[in-house]
C-alpha positions as CSV (number, residue, x, y, z in Angstrom):
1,X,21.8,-50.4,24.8
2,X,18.7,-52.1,22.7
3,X,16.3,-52.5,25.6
4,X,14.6,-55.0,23.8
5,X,16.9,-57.3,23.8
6,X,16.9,-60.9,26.6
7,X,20.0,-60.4,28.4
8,X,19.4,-64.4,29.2
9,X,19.8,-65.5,25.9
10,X,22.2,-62.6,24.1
11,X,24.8,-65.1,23.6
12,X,23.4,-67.6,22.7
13,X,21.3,-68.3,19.0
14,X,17.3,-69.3,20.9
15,X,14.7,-69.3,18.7
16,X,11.0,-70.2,19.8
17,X,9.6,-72.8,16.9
18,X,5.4,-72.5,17.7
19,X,4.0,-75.6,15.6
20,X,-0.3,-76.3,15.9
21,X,-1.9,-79.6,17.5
22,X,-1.2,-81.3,13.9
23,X,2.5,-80.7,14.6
24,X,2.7,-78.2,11.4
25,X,5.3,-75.5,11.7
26,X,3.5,-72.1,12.2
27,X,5.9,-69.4,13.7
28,X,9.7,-68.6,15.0
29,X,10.3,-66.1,17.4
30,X,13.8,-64.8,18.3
31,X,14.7,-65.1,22.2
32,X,16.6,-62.0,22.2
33,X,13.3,-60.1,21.6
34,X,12.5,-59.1,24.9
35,X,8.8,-60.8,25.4
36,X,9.4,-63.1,22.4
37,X,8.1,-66.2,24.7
38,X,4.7,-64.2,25.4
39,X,4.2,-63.9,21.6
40,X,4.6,-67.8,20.8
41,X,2.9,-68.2,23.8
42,X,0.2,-66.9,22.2
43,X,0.4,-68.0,19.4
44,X,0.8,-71.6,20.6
45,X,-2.5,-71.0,22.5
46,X,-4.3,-69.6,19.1
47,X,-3.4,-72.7,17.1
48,X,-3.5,-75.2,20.2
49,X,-0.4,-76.0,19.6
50,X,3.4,-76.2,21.2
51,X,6.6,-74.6,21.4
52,X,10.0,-76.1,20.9
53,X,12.8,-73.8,22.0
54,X,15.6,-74.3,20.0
55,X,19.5,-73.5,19.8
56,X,20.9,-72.5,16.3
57,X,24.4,-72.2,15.1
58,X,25.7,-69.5,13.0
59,X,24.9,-71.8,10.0
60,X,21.0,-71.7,11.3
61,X,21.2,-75.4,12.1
62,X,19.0,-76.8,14.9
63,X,21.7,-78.1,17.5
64,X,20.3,-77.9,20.7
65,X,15.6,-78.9,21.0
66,X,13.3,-79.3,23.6
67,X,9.3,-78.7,24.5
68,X,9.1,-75.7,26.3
69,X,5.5,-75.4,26.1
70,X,2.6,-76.3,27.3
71,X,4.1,-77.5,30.7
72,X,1.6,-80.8,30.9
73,X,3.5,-82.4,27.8
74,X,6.7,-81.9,29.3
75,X,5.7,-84.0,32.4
76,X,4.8,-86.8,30.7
């Protein structure tokens, strides 16, 4: 067994889309890395920017989005 896989999101196609504060696409990082959040979080944090988590099909389509990071943007 890989151990760096995320048994949380094996099944399912998660990807972590890191865009800066100008909303520019910088960086994807696969969810079934384990400690693939950490990295975007970073990331994110370098380019004060935010992370979309996103659900893919198997034809790498965008079918599932939502603002996972920061937290503050989500509650407004």
């Amino acid at each position: 067994m890989n151990c760096n896989i995320n048994i949380k999101h094996m099944e399912k196609n998660i990807i972590y889309r890191v865009f800066d504060s100008k909303k520019r696409y910088r960086q994807s990082y696969s969810a079934k890395l384990k400690g693939s959040f950490g990295w975007a979080v970073d990331c994110a944090n370098s380019e004060k920017g935010f992370i979309y988590e996103d659900t893919i099909n198997q034809n790498l389509e965008t079918v599932k989005s939502k603002l996972v990071y920061p937290e503050e943007r989500n509650k407004k």
